[in-house]
C-alpha positions as CSV (number, residue, x, y, z in Angstrom):
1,X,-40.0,106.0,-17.2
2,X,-38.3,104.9,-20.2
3,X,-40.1,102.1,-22.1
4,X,-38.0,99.2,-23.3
5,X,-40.2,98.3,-26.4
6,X,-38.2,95.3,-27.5
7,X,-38.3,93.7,-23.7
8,X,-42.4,93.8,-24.0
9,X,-42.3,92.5,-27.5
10,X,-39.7,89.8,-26.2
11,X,-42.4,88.9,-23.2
12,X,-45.3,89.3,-25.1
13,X,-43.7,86.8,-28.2
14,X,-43.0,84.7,-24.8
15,X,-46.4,84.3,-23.6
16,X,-48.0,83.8,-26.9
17,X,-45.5,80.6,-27.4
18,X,-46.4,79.2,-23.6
19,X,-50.0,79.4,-24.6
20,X,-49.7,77.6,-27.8
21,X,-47.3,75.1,-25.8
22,X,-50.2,74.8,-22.9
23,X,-52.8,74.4,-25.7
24,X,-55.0,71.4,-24.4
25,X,-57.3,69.7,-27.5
26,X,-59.0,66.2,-28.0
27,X,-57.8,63.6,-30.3
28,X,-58.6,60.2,-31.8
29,X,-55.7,58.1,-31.3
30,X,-55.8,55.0,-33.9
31,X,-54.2,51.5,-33.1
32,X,-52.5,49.1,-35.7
33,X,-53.9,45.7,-34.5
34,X,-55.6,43.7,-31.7
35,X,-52.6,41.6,-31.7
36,X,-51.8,40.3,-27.7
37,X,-55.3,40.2,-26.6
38,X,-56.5,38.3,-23.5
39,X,-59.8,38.4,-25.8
40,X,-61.0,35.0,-27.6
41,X,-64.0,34.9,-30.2
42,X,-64.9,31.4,-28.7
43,X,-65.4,32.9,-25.3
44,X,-67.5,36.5,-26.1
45,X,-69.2,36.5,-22.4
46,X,-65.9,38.1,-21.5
47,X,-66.6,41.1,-23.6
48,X,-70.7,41.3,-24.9
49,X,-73.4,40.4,-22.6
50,X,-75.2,37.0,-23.3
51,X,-78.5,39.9,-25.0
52,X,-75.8,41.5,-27.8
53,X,-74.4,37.8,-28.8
54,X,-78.1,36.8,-29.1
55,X,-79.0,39.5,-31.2
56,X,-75.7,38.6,-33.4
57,X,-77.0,35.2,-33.9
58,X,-80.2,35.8,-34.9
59,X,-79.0,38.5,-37.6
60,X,-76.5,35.8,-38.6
61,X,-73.6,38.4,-37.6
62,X,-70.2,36.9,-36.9
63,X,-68.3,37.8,-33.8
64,X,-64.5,39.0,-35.3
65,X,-61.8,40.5,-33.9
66,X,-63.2,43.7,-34.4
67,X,-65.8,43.4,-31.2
68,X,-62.7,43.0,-29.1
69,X,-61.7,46.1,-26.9
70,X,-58.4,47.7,-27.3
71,X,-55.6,45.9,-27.0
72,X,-54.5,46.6,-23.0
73,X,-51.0,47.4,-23.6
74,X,-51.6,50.2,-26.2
75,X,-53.9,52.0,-23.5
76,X,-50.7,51.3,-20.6
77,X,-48.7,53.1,-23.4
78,X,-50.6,56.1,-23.8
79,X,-50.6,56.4,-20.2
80,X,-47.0,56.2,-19.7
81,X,-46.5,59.1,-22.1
82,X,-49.5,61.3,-20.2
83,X,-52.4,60.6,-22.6
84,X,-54.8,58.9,-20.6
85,X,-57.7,57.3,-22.3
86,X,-60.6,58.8,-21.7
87,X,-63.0,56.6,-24.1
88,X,-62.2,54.1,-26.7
89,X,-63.8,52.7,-29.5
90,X,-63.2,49.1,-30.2
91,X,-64.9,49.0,-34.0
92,X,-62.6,51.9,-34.9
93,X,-59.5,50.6,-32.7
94,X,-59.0,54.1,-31.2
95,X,-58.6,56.2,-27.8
96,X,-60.0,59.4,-27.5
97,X,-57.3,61.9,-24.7
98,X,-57.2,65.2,-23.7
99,X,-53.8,66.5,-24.1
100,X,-51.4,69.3,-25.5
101,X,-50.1,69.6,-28.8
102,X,-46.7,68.6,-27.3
103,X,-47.8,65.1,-26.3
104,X,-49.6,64.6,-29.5
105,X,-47.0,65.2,-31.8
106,X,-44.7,62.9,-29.2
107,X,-47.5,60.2,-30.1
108,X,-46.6,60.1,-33.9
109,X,-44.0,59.0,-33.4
110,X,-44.9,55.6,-31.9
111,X,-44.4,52.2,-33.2
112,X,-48.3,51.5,-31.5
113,X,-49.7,54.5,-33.2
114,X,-51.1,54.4,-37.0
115,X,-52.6,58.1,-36.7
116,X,-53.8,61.3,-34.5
117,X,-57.0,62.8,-35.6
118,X,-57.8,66.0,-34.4
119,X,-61.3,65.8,-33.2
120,X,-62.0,68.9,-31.1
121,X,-60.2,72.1,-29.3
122,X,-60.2,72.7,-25.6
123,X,-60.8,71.3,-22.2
124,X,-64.1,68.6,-22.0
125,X,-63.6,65.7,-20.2
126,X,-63.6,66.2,-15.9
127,X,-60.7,64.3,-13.9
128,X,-63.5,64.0,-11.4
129,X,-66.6,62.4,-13.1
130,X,-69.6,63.1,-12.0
131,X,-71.4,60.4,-10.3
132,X,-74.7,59.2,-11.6
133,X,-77.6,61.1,-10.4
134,X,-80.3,58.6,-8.7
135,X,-82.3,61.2,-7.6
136,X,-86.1,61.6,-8.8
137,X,-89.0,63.8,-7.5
138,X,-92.1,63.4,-8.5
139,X,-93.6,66.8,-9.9
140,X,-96.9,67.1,-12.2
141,X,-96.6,68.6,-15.3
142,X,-97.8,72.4,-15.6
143,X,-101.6,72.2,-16.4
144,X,-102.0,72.8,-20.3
145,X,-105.2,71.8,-22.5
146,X,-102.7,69.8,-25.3
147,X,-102.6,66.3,-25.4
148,X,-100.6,63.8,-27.7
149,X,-103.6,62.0,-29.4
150,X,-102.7,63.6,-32.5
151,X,-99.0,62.3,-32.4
152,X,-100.4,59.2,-31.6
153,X,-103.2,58.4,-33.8
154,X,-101.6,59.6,-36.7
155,X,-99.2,56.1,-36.5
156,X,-102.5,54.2,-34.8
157,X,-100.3,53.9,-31.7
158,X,-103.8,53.8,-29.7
159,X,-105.2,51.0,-31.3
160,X,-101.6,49.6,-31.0
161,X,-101.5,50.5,-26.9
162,X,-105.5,49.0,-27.3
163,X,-103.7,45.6,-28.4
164,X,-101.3,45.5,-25.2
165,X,-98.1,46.6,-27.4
166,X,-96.3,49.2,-25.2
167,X,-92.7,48.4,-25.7
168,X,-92.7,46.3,-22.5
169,X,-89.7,43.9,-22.8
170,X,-88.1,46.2,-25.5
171,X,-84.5,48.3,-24.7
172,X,-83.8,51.9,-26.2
173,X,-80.7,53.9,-26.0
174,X,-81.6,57.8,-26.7
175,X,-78.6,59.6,-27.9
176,X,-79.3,63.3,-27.4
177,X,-77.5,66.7,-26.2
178,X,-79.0,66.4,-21.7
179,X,-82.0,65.5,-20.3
180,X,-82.3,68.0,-17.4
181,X,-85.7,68.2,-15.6
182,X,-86.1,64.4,-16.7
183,X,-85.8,63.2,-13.0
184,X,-88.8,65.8,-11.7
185,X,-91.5,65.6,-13.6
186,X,-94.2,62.6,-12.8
187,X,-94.2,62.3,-16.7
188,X,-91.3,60.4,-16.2
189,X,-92.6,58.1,-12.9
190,X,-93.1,55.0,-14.7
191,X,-89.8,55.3,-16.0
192,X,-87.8,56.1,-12.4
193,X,-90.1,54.1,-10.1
194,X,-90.3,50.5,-12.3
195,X,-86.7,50.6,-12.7
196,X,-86.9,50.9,-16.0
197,X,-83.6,53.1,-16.9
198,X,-81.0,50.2,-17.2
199,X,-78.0,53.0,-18.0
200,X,-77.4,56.4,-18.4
201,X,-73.9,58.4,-19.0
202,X,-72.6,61.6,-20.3
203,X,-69.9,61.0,-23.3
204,X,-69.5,64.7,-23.1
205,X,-67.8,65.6,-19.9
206,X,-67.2,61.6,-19.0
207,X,-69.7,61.9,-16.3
208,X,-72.7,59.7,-15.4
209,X,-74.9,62.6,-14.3
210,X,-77.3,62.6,-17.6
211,X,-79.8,65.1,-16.4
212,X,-77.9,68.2,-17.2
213,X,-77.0,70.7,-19.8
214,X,-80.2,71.5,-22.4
215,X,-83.5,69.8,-22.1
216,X,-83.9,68.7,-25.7
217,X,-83.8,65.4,-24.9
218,X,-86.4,65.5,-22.2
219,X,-88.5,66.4,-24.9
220,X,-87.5,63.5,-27.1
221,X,-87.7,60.9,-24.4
222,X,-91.6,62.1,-23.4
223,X,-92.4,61.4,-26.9
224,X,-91.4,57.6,-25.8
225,X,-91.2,57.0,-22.3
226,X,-93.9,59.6,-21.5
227,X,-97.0,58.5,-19.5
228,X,-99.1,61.3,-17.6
229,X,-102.6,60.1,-17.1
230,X,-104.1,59.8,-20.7
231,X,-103.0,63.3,-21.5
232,X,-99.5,62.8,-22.4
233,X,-98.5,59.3,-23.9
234,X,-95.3,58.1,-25.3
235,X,-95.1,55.0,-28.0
236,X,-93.2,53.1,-26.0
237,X,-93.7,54.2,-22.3
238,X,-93.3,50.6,-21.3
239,X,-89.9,49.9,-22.6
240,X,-86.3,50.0,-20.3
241,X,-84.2,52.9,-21.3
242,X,-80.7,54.2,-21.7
243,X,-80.1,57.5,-21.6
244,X,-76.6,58.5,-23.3
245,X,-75.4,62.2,-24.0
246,X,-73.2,62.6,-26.9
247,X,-74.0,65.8,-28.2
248,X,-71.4,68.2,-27.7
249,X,-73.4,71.5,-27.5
250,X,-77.3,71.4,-26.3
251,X,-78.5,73.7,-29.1
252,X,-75.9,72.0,-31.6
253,X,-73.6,74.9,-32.2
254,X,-70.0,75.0,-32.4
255,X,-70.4,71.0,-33.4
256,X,-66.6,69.7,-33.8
257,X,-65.9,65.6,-35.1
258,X,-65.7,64.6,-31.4
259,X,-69.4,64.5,-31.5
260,X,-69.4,61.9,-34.1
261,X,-66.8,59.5,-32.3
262,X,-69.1,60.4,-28.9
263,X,-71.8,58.7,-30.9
264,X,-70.0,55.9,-32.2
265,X,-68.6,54.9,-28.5
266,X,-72.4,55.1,-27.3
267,X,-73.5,52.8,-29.6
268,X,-70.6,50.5,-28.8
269,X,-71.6,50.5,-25.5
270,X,-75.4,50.1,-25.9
271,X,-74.8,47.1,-28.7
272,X,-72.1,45.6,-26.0
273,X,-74.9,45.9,-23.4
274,X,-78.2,44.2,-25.1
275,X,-80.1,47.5,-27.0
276,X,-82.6,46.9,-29.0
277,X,-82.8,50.0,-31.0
278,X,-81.1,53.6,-30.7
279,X,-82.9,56.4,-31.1
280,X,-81.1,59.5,-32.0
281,X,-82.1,63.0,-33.0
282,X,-79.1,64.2,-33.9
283,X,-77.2,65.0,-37.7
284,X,-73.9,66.4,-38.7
285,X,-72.7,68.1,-41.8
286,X,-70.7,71.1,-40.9
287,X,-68.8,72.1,-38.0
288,X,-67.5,75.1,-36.2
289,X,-63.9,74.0,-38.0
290,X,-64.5,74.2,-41.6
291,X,-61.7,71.7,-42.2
292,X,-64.0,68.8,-41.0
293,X,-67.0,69.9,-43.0
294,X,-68.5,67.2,-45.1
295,X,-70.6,67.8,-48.7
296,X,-73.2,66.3,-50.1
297,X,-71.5,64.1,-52.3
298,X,-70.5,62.1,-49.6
299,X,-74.2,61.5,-47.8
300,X,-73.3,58.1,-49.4
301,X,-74.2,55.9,-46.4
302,X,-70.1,55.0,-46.1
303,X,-67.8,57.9,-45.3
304,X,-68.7,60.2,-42.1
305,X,-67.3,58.4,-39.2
306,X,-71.2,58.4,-37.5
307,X,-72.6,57.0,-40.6
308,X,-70.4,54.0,-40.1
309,X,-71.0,53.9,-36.8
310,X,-74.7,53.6,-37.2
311,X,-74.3,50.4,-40.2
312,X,-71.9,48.9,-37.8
313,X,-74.7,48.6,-34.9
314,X,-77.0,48.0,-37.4
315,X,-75.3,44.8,-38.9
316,X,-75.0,43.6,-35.5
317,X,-79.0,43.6,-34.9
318,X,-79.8,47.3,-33.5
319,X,-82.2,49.2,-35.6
320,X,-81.1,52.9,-35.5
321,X,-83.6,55.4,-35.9
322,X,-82.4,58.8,-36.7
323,X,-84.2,62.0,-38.0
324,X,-83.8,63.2,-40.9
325,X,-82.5,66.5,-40.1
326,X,-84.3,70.2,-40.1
327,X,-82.0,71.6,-43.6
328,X,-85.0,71.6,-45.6
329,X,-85.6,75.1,-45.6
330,X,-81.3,75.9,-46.3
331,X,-78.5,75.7,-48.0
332,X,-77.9,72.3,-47.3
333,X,-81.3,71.1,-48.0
334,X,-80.6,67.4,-47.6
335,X,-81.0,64.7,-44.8
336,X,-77.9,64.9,-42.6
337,X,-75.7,62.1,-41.4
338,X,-75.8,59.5,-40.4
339,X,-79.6,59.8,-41.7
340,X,-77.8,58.9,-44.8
341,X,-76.9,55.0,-43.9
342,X,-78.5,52.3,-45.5
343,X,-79.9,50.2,-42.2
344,X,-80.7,53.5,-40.7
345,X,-84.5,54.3,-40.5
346,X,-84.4,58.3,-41.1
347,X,-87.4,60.2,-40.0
348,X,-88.9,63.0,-41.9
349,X,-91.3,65.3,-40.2
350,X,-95.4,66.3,-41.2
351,X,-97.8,68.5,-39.6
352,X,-100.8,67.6,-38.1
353,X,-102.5,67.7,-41.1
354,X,-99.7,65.0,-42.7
355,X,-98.2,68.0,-45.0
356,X,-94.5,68.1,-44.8
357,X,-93.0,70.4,-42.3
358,X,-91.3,73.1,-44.4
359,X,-88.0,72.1,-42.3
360,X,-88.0,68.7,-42.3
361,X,-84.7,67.6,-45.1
362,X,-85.4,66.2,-48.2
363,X,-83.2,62.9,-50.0
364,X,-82.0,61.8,-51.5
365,X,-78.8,60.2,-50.9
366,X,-75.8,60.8,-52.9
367,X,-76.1,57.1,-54.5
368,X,-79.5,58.1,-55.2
369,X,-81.0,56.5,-52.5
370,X,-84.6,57.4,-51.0
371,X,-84.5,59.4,-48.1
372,X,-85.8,60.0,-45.4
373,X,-87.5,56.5,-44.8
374,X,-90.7,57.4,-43.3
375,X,-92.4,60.8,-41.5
376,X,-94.3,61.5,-38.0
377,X,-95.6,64.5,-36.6
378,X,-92.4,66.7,-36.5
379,X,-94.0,70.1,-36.6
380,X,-96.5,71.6,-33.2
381,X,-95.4,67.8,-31.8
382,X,-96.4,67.5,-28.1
383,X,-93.4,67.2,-25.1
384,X,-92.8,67.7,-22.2
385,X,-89.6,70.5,-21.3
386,X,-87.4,70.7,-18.3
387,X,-89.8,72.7,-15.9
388,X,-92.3,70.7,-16.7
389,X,-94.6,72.6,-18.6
390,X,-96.5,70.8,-21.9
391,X,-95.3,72.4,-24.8
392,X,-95.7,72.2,-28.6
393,X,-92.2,71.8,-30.5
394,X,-91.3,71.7,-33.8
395,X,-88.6,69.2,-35.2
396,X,-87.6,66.0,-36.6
397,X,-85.8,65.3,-33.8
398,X,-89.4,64.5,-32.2
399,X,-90.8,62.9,-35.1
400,X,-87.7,60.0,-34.9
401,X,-88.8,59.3,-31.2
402,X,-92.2,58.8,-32.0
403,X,-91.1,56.3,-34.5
404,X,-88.2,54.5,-32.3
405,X,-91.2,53.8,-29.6
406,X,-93.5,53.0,-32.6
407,X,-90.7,50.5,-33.4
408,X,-90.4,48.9,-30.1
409,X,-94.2,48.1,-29.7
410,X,-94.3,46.9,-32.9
411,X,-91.0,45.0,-32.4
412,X,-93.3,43.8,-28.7
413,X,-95.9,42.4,-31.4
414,X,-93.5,40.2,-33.4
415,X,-90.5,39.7,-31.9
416,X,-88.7,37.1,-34.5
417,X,-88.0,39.7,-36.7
418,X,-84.3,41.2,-37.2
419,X,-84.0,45.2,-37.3
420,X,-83.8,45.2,-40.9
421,X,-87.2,42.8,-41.2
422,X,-88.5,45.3,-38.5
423,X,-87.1,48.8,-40.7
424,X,-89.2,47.0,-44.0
425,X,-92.2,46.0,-42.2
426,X,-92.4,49.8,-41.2
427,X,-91.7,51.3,-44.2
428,X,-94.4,48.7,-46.1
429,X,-96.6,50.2,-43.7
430,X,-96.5,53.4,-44.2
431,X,-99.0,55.7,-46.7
432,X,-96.8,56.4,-49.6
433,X,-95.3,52.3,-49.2
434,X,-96.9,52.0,-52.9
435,X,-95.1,55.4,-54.1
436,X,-92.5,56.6,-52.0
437,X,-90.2,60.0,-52.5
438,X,-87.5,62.2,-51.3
439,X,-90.1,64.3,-49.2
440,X,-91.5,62.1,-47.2
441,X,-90.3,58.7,-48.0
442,X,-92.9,55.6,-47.7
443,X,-94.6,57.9,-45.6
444,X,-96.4,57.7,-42.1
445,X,-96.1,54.8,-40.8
446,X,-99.7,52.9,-39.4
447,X,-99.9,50.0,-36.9
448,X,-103.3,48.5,-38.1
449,X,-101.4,48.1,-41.6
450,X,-98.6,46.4,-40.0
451,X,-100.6,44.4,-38.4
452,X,-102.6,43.4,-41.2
453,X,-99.1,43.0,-43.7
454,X,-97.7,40.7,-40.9
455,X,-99.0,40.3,-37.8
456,X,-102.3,38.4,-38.6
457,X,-101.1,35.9,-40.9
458,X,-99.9,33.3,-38.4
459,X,-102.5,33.1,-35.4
460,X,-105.7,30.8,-34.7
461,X,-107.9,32.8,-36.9
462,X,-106.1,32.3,-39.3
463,X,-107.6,28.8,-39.7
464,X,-111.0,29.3,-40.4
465,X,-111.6,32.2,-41.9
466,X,-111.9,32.8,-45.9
467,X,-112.7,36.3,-47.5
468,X,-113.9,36.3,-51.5
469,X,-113.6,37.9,-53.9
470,X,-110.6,38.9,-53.1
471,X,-109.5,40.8,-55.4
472,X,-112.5,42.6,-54.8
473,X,-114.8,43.2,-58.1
474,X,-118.0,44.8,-57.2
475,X,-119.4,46.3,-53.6
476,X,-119.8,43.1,-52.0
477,X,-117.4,41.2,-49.8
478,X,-118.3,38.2,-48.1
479,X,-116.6,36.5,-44.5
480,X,-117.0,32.9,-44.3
481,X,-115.8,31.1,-40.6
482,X,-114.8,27.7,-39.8
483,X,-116.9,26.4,-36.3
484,X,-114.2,28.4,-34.2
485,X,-115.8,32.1,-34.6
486,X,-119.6,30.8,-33.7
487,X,-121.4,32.9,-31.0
488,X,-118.3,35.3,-31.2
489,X,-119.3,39.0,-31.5
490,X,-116.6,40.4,-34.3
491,X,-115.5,43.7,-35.2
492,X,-114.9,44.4,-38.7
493,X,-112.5,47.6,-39.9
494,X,-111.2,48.3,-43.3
495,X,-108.3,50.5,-43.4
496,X,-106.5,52.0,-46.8
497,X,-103.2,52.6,-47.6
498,X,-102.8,55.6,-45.6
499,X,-104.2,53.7,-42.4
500,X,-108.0,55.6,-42.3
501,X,-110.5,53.8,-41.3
502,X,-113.5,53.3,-44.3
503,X,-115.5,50.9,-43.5
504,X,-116.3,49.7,-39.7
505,X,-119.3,47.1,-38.9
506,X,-119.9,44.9,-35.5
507,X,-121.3,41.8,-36.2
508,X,-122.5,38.6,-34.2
509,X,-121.6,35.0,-36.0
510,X,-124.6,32.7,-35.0
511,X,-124.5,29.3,-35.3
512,X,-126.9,28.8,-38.2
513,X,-125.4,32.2,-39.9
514,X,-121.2,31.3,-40.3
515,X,-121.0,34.0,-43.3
516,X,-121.7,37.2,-42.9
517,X,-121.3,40.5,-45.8
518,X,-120.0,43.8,-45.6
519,X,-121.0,46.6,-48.0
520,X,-118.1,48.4,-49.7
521,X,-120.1,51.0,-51.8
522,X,-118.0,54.2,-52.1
523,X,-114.6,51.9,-51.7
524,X,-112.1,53.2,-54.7
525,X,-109.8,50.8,-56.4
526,X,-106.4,50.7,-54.2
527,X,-105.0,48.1,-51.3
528,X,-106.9,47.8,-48.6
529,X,-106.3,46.0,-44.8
530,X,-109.5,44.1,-43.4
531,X,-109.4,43.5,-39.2
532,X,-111.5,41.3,-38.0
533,X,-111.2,41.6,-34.2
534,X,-112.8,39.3,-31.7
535,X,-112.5,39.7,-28.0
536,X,-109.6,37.3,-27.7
537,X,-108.0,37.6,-31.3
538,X,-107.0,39.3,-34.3
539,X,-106.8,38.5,-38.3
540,X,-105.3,40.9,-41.3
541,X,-106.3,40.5,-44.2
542,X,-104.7,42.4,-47.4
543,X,-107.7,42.9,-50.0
544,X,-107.2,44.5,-53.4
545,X,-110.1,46.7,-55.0
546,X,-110.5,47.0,-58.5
């Protein structure tokens, strides 16, 4: 047989073109206006529940044109040229479709096109979603001796739970990579059978099946919404839930842009919906395509597209908890975005023993910023996996949950306060508040020092209590009450900076004995919280030791 070497070149050349021609990637198609809109900012029920304009009118956060969806006729015109829509962004003005390079480049051309962004290669998105999975089956966890008191009492989230504040009444978005083995375990029954999962979707493939792919946020969400007997405890296992995959890859490799913009469309969605906060253990800096790598110089809390995301959600009312990353052990070494935004709480990780995990990222940002914010247990943290076994994991990603339910209960306990009141009454609260740093931030954040910054300052007790000297000069400090505390038995605690417990007393306030004394020997110089807790009230005090 005689070869004809220039034919199989000729075919070869051939194929090689098709496949570049049949070469299917995702873009971000941008919009020039919101010009033509049915959309009115004097009628905003047509576009954000009655819970998101609330939450903009208590921040003091005007509705623009920029809450608006895209404009209808740009999306007819992407469809008319095969580019269906498979998401879009209304803060950005943007479409995100799944086509070849062909259509694309016919697309810049367009009068009703500003720009294509290449945001990822490949097939993603299904043409037959998957429907969202109802399903739940109760199955207890795998026996195992661990326990999340650790976890918990580190941030005093017992005496919080003690105190009735659960999260009940709070929403959460978790933004996360799948949550497979979510809907079996009985973890997770107080979540399926109180209804308390108001949305759940998969940004990834388009779907509404959440409980898919990698397990890792499983293991996030049983550090909130957990609640197996008293063993395994979340901080907020009382709060509704969303449930929102937007990362790409479940062990975050081979990250491309699109992951960012899947972010950014979730929070849309959950700020368009009524969230109260979004917590999300996920970062970016580099991708699998160097040419969308970021650098340090610009963890400046304004360029990557998720950081903007993040302050955009944040100005309208949503706090955003996000961990701080797990680069503190490479090259990198920083907090990753959008840990890097100014609203967003970033979560640094300790051990059980409150020493940094060797992992967790450091600040701070490029504008010289602190960063992270605060810390929770990040490294031998307690979870629950997709078989349902009790594990230990290590991470950030499961110190920022820990925090984002810490945040709801506490949000439960004084529920006037915007995010951004919510993000400083936290970081006050924390055990390096009077000496924060690029390790740790203000530290690890402690309920009964909330409580006793904010929370006891405005209630019944209030009224007829008085503490002196305060500040404190010797070993002495004396409680005087008012008529309303007689015959009350009262617990007195003493907490300092780092939320330990120093001094604890029970006393009973007789009639004919309305001042009682507690002994402060051994107490060093340094800020101190007083509780005084009666059966059917509280009262913070700050005191200051000399």
């Amino acid at each position: 047989m005689v070869r004809n070497d220039k034919f199989i070149v000729t075919i070869i050349l051939f194929l090689i073109a098709a496949n570049v021609q049949a070469q299917v990637n995702r873009y971000v198609v941008y919009f020039p206006d919101k010009e033509d809109t049915n959309y009115r900012i004097d009628q905003p029920l047509e576009f954000l529940s009655q819970k998101a304009i609330d939450r903009r009118v208590k921040v003091g956060f005007e509705i623009t044109e920029q809450d608006f969806p895209v404009n209808r006729n740009y999306i007819d015109s992407l469809v008319k040229y095969n580019a269906n829509p498979y998401y879009t962004s209304r803060w950005f003005n943007a479409a995100i479709i799944q086509v070849d390079v062909t259509v694309k480049d016919l697309l810049l051309g367009k009068s009703f096109v500003t720009s294509v962004e290449y945001v990822a290669p490949g097939v993603e998105y299904t043409e037959v979603p998957s429907e969202k999975n109802t399903s739940y089956t109760s199955n207890p966890p795998v026996s195992d001796t661990k326990t999340t008191d650790r976890q918990l009492s580190m941030l005093a989230v017992d005496y919080m739970h003690q105190d009735g504040y659960t999260g009940e009444g709070l929403w959460i978005a978790v933004f996360d990579g799948g949550f497979a083995g979510a809907n079996e375990s009985s973890v997770f029954q107080n979540l399926f059978e109180n209804n308390k999962i108001k949305d759940m979707e998969d940004f990834v493939s388009g779907g509404k099946d959440v409980f898919i792919y990698d397990d890792h946020g499983t293991k996030v969400l049983s550090c909130i919404s957990g609640k197996y007997n008293s063993q395994i405890v979340g901080t907020a296992y009382d709060a509704e839930i969303s449930l929102y995959i937007t990362g790409d890859d479940a062990v975050y490799e081979d990250e491309f842009r699109i992951e960012e913009f899947n972010w950014v469309i979730a929070a849309e969605k959950a700020d368009s919906s009524g969230v109260d906060i979004i917590s999300s253990s996920l970062g970016y800096n580099t991708f699998e395509d160097s040419s969308m790598d970021y650098t340090t110089a610009q963890l400046d809390g304004k360029t990557a597209i998720v950081t903007k995301g993040a302050e955009m959600v944040s100005d309208r009312g949503v706090l955003v908890v996000n961990s701080a990353g797990n680069s503190g052990g490479d090259s990198w070494n920083l907090i990753t975005f959008p840990a890097d935004g100014e609203s967003v709480l970033a979560v640094g990780g300790v051990t059980s023993s409150k020493v940094r995990s060797d992992f967790s990222s450091f600040g701070p940002t490029a504008d010289n910023r602190i960063k992270p914010d605060v810390a929770a247990m990040a490294t031998g943290t307690v979870v629950v996996n997709s078989q349902g076994n009790i594990v230990s994991s290590n991470g950030t990603s499961f110190a920022c949950p820990l925090v984002a339910g810490f945040a709801a209960s506490l949000w439960q306990a004084k529920p006037e306060l915007t995010n951004i009141e919510l993000k400083q009454l936290i970081m006050t609260s924390s055990s390096q508040a009077n000496n924060p740093d690029n390790s740790l931030g203000y530290g690890i954040p402690n309920y009964n020092v909330a409580v006793g910054n904010i929370l006891g300052l405005d209630n019944e007790m209030s009224k007829d209590v008085h503490v002196y000297p305060n500040p404190i000069t010797g070993n002495k400090l004396k409680v005087k009450f008012d008529i309303g505390q007689f015959g009350k038995s009262l617990a007195f605690e003493i907490y300092n900076s780092n939320g330990n417990m120093v001094v604890s007393d029970q006393k009973q306030i007789l009639h004919s004995d309305n001042e009682i004394e507690l002994d402060l020997t051994g107490l060093t110089k340094g800020i101190y919280i007083l509780s005084i807790i009666s059966p059917d009230n509280y009262k913070g005090i700050k005191l200051l030791k000399f």
